[in-house]
N, C-alpha and C positions, 0 to 999 in steps of 0.2 A: 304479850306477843312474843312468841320464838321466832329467833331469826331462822333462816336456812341461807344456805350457801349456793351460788349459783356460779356453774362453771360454761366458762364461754369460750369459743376459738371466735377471736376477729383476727382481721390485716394488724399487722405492724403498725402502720400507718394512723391506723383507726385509734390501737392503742396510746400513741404517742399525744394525738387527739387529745383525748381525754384525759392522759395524763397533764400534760401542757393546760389546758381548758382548768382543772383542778387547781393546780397550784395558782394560776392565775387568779381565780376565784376564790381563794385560800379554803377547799374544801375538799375533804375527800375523796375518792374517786367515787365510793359508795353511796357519799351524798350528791355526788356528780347523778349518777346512773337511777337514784329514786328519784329526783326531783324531776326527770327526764321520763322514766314512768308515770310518774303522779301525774302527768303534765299530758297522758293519752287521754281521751276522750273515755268517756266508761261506754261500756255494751250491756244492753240490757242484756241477761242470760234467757237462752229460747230464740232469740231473735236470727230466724232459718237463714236471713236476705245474705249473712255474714258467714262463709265460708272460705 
């Protein structure tokens, strides 16, 4: 698997969030934010209802 990089604008706030949430969790911010994808629900692909 290659990784790719993902840039995002949030709040400050939101930032600190996660930051704070992270070290708490002694985990990265990275392993923060997939464990938090992995964790949506999957969509079937085709499925029109989801727009």
């Amino acid at each position: 698997m290659k990784n790719k990089e993902l840039k995002i604008r949030i709040s400050e706030r939101r930032l600190n969030k996660v930051r704070l949430y992270a070290v708490h969790a002694d985990k990265t911010m990275t392993q923060v934010i997939e464990e938090l994808i992995d964790s949506l629900p999957s969509i079937e692909r085709g499925n029109s209802s989801m727009r």
